[in-house]
C-alpha positions, 0 to 999 in steps of 0.5 A: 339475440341481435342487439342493435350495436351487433345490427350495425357492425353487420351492417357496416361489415356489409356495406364495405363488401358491397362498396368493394363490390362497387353496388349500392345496397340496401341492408336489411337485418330482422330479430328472431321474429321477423321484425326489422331491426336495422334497414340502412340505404346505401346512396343512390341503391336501387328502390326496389332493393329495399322491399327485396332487402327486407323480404330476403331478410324475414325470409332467413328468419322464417325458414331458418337458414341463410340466404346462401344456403336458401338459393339451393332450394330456390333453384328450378326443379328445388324444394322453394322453387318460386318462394319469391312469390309467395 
């Protein structure tokens, strides 16, 4: 179970790395559920990055994996091809 203290170091982790990476992100972390726990803006993200921050993370839950692990199966030709669709 995700407590909310654990939902804010990931973020925090994250938003480094994506500072470091020069992108403003949105990060979007769900419980087991698929609920949204922790949805933080990085200044100046893009305003589609947060539907797509939350979908990608409800998307994890509910298939079970990491997004790295779900961009295989995502590919052209793979299992979920097309899954951003659905």
């Amino acid at each position: 179970m995700l407590s909310l203290d654990v939902c804010r170091a990931l973020t925090e982790c994250v938003e480094e790395k994506a500072r470091a990476a020069g992108v403003n992100a949105v990060i979007a972390v769900c419980d087991a559920g698929g609920n949204p726990i922790s949805v933080q803006c990085m200044d100046d993200a893009y305003l589609a990055s947060y539907d797509i921050a939350l979908n990608k993370a409800y998307t994890a839950v509910a298939l079970k994996m990491t997004t790295k692990t779900l961009s295989v199966p995502a590919q052209p030709g793979g299992s979920l091809y097309g899954i951003q669709f659905t």
